[in-house]
BARONU-644487 format. One record per residue: residue in one letter; x, y, z of N, C-alpha, C, CB in turn. Coordinates in pm, 1 decimal. Each point is the difference from the previous one (the first is absolute). Last residue first. Glycine has a CB too. Layout:
<r type="a" n_east="X" n_north="Y" n_up="Z" ca_east="X" ca_north="Y" ca_up="Z" c_east="X" c_north="Y" c_up="Z" cb_east="X" cb_north="Y" cb_up="Z"/>
...
//
This chain:
<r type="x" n_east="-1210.6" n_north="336.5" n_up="1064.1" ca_east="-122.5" ca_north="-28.4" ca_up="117.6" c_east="42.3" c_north="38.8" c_up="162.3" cb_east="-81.5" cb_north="-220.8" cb_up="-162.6"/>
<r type="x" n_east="367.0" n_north="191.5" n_up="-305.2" ca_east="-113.1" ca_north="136.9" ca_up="17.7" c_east="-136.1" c_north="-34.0" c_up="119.3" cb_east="46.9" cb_north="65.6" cb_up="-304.8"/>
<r type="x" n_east="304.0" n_north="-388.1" n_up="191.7" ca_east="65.4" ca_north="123.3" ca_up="76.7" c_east="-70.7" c_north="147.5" c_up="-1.8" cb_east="213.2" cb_north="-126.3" cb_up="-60.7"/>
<r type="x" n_east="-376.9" n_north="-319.4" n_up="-100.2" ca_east="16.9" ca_north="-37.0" ca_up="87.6" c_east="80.2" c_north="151.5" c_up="94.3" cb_east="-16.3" cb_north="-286.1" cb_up="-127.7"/>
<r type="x" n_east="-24.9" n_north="241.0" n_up="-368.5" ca_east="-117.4" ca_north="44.3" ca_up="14.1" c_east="-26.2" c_north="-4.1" c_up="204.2" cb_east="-79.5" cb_north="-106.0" cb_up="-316.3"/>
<r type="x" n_east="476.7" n_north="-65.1" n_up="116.9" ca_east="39.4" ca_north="159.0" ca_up="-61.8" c_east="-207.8" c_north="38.2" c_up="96.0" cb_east="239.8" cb_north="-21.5" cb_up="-384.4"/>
<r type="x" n_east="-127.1" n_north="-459.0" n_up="381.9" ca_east="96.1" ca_north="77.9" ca_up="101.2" c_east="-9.8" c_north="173.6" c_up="18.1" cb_east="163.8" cb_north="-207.3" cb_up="-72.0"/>
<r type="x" n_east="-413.4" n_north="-104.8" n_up="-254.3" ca_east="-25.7" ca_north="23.2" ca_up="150.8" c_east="46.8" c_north="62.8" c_up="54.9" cb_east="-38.9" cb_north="-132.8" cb_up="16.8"/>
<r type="x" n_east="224.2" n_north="66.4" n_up="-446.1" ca_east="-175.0" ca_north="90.6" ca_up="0.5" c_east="-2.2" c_north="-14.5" c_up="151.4" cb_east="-175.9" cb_north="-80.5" cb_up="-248.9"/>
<r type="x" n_east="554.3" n_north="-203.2" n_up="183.8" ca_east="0.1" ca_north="177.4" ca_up="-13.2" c_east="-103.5" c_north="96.9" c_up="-10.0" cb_east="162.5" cb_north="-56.5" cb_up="-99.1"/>
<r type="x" n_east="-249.7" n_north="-446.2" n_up="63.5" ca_east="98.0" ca_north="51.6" ca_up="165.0" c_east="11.6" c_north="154.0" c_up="8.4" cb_east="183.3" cb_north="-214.3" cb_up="-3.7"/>
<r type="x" n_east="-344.3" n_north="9.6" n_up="-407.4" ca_east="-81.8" ca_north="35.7" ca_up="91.6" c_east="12.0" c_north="30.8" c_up="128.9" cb_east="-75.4" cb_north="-95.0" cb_up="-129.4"/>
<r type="x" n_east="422.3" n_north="4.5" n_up="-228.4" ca_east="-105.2" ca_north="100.4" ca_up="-41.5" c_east="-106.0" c_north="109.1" c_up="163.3" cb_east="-18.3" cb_north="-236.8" cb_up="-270.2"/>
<r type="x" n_east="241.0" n_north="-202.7" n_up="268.8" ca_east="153.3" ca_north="89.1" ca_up="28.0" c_east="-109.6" c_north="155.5" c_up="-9.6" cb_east="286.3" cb_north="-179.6" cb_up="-165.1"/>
<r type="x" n_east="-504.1" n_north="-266.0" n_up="23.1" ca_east="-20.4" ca_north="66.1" ca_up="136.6" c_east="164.6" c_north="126.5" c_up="100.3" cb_east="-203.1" cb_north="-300.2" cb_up="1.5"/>
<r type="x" n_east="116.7" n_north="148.2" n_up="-526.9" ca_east="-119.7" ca_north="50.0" ca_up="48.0" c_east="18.4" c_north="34.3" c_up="165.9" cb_east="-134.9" cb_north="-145.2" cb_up="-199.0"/>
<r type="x" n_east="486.8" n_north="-68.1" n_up="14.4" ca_east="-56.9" ca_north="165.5" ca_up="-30.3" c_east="-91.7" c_north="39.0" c_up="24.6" cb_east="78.3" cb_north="9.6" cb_up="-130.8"/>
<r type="x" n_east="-22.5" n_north="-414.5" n_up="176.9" ca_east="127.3" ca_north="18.6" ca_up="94.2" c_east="-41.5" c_north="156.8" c_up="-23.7" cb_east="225.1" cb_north="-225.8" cb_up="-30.8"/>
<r type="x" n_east="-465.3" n_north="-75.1" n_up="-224.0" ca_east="-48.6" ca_north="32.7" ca_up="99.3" c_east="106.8" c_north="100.2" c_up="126.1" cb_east="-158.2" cb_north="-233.1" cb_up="-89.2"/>
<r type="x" n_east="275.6" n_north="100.1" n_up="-328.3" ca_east="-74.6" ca_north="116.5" ca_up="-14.8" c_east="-116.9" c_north="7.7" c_up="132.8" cb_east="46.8" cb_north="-13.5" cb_up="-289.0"/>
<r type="x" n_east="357.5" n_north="-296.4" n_up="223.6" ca_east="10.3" ca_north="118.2" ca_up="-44.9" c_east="-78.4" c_north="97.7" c_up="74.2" cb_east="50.0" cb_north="-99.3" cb_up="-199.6"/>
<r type="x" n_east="-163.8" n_north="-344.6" n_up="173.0" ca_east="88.0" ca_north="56.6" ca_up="137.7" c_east="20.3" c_north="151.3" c_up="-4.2" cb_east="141.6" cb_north="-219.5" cb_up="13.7"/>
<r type="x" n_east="-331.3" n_north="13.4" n_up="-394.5" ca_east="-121.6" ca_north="27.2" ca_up="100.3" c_east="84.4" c_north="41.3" c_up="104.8" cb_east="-191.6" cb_north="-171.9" cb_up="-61.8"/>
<r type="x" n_east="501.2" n_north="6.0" n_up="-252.7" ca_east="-59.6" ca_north="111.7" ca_up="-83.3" c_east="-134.3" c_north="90.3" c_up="142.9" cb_east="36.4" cb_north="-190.4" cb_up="-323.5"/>
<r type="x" n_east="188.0" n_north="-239.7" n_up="399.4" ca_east="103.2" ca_north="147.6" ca_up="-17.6" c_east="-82.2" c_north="138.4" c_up="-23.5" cb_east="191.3" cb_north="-152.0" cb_up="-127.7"/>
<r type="x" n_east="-413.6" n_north="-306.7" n_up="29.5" ca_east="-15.2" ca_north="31.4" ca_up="165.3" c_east="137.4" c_north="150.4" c_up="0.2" cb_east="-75.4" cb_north="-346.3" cb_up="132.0"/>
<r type="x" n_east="-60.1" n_north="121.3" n_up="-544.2" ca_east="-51.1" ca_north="130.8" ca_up="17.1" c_east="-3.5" c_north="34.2" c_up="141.9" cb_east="-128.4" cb_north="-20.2" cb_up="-201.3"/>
<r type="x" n_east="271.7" n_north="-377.9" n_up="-138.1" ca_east="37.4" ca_north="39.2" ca_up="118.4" c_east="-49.5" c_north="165.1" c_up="65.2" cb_east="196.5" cb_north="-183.7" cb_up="-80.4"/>
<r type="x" n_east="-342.0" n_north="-336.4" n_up="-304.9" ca_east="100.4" ca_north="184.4" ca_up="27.7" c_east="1.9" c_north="-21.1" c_up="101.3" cb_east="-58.1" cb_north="196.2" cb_up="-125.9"/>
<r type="x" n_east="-113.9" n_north="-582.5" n_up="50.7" ca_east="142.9" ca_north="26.9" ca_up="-75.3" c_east="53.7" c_north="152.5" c_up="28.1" cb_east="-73.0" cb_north="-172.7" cb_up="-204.5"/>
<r type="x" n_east="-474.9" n_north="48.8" n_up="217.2" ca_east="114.0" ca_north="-136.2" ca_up="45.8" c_east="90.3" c_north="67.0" c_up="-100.1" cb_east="-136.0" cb_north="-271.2" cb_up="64.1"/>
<r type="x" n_east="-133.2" n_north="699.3" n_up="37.2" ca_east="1.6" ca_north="-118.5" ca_up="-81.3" c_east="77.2" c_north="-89.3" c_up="77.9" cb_east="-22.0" cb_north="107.5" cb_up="-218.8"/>
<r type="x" n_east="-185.1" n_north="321.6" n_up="423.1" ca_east="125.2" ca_north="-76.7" ca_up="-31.2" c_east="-65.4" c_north="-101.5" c_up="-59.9" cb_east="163.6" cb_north="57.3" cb_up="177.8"/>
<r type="x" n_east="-396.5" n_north="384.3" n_up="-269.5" ca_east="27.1" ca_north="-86.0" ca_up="137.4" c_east="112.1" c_north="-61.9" c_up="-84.7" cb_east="-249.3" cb_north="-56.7" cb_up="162.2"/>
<r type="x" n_east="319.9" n_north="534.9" n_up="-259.7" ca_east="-52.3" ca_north="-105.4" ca_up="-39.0" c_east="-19.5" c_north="-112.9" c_up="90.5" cb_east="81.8" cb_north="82.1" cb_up="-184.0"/>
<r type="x" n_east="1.2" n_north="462.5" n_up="262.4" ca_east="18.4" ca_north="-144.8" ca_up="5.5" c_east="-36.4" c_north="-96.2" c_up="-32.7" cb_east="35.9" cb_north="63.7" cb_up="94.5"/>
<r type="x" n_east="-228.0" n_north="380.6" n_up="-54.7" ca_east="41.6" ca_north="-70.9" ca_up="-153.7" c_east="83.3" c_north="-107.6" c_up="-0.5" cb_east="-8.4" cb_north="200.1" cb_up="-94.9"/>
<r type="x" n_east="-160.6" n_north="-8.7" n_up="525.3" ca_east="-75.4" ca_north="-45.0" ca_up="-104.8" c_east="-5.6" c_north="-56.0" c_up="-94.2" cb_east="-24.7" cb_north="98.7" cb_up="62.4"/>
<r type="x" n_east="349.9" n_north="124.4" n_up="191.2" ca_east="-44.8" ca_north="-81.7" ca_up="54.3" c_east="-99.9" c_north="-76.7" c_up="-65.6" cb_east="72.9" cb_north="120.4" cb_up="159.4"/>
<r type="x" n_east="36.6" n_north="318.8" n_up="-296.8" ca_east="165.9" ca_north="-169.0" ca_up="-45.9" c_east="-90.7" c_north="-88.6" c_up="108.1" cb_east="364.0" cb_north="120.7" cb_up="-17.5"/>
<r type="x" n_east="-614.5" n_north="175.3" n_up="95.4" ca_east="-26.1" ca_north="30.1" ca_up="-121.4" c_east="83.9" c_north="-134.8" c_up="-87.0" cb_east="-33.5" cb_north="297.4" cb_up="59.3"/>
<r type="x" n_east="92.8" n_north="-116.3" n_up="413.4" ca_east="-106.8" ca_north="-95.3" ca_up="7.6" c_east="-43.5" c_north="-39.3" c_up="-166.5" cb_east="-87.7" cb_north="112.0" cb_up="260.4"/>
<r type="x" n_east="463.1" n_north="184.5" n_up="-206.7" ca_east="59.5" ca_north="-94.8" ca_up="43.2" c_east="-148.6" c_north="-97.6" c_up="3.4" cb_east="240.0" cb_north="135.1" cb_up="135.4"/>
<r type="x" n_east="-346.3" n_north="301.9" n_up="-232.7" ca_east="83.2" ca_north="-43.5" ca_up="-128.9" c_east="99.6" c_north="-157.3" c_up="66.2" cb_east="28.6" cb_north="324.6" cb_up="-124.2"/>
<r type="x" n_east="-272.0" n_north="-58.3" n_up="470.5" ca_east="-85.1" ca_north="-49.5" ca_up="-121.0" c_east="37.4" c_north="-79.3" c_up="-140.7" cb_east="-90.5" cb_north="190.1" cb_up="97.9"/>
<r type="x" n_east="358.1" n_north="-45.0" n_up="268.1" ca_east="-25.8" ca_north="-29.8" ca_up="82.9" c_east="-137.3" c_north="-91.8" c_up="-169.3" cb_east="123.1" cb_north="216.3" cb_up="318.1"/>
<r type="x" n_east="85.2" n_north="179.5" n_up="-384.5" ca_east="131.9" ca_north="-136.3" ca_up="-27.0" c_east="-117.6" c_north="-114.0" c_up="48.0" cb_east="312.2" cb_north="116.6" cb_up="91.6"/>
<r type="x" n_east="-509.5" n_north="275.1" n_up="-8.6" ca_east="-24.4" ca_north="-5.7" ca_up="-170.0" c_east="77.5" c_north="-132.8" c_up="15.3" cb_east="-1.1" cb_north="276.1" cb_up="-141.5"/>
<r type="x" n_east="-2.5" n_north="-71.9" n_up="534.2" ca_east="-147.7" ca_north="-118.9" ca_up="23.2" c_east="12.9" c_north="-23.5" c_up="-155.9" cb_east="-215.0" cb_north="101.2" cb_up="224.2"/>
<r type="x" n_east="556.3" n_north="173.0" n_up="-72.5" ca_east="50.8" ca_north="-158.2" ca_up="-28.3" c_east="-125.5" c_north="-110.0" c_up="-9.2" cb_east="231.9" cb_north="56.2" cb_up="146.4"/>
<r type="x" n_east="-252.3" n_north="416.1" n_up="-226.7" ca_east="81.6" ca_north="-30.7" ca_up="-70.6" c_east="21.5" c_north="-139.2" c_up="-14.8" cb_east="67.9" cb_north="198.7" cb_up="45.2"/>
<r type="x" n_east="-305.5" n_north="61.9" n_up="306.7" ca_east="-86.2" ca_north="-15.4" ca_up="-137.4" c_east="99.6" c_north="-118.9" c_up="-74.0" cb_east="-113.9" cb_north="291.3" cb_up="-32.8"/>
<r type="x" n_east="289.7" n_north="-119.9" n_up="383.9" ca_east="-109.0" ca_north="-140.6" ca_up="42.9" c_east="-6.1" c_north="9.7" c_up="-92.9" cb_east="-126.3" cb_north="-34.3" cb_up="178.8"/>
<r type="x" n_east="377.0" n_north="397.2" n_up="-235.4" ca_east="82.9" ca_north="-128.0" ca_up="20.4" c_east="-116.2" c_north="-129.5" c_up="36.5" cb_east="237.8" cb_north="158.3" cb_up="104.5"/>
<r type="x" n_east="-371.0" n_north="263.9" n_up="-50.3" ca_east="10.9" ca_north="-38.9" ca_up="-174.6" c_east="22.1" c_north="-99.3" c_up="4.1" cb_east="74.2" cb_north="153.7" cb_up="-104.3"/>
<r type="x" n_east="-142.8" n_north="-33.8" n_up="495.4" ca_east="-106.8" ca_north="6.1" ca_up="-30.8" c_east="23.1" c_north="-100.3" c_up="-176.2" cb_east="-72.0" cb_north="271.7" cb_up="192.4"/>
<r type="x" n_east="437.6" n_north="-43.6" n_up="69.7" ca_east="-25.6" ca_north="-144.5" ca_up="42.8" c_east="-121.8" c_north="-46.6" c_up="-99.6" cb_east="77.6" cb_north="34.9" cb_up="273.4"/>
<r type="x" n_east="169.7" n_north="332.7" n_up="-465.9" ca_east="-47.1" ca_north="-6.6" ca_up="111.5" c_east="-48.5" c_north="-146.2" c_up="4.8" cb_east="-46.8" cb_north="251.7" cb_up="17.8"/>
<r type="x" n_east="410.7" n_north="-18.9" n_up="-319.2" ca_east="-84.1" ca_north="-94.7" ca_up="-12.9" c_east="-31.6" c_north="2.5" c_up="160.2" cb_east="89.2" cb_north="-138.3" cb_up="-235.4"/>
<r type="x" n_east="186.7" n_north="536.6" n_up="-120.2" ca_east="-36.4" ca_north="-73.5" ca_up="195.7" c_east="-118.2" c_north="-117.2" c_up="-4.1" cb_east="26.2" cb_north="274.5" cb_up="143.4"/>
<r type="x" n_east="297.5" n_north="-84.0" n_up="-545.9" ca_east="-96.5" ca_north="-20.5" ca_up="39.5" c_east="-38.3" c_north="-73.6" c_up="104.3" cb_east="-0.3" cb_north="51.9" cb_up="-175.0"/>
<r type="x" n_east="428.2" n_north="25.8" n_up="-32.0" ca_east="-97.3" ca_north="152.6" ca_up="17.3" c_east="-130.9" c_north="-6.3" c_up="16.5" cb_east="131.1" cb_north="100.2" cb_up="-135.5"/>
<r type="x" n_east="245.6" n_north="-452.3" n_up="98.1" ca_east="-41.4" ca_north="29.2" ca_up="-131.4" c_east="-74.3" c_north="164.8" c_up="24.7" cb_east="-39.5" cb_north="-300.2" cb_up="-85.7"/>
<r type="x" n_east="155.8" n_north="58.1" n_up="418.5" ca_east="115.8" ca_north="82.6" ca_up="-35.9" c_east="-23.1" c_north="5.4" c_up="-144.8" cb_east="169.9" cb_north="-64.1" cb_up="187.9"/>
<r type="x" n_east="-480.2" n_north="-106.5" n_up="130.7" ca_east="65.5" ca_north="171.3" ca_up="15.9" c_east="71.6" c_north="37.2" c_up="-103.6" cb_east="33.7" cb_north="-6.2" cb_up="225.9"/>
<r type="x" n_east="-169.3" n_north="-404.4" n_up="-262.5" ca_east="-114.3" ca_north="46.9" ca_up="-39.0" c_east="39.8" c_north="145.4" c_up="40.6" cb_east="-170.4" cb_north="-215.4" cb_up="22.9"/>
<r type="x" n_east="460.7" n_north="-109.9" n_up="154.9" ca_east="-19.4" ca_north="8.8" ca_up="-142.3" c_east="-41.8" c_north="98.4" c_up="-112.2" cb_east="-22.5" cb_north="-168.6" cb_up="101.1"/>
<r type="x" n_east="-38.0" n_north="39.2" n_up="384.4" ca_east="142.9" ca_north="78.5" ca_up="-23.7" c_east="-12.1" c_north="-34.8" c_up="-181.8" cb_east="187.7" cb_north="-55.0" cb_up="290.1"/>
<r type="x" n_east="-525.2" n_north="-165.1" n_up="-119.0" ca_east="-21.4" ca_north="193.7" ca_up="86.9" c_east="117.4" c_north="65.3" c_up="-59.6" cb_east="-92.8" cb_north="-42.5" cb_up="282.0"/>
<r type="x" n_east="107.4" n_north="-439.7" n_up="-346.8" ca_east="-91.8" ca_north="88.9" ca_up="-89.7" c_east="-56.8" c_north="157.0" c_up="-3.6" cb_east="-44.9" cb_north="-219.2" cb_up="9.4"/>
<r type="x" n_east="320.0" n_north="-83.8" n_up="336.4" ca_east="110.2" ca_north="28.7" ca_up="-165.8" c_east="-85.4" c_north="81.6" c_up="-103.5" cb_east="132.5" cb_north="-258.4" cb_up="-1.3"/>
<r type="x" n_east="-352.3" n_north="151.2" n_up="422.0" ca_east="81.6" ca_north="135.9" ca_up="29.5" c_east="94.2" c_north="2.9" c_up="-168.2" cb_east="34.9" cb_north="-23.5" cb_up="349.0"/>
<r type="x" n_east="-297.5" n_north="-375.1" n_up="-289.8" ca_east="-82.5" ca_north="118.4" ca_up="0.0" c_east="86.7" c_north="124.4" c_up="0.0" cb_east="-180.4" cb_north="-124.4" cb_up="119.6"/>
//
């Protein structure tokens, strides 16, 4: 979170927390989206990497929505 604060300054644009939820409820969407288009598994592939993946993101995603929305209470 703070790498994205420091980022977003130094381009010249102050990203407020508020934004920053918005931003990652979009990742947060575009990760349930790859989630979807996952194909089921056939006998022979391997798509368990692929679901680790994107569940791993999804909840890295959702840890940070809480936490950020958790410090405005």
């Amino acid at each position: 979170m703070v790498v994205v604060l420091v980022q977003a300054e130094a381009r010249g644009n102050r990203m407020t927390k508020e934004k920053l939820i918005e931003k990652l409820k979009e990742i947060e969407g575009t990760i349930n989206d790859a989630d979807i288009s996952i194909p089921d598994n056939d006998i022979g592939s391997n798509l368990s990497d692929v679901e680790y993946y994107v569940d791993s993101a999804r909840d890295l995603v959702e840890s940070l929505i809480i936490e950020l929305e958790k410090e405005d209470e």
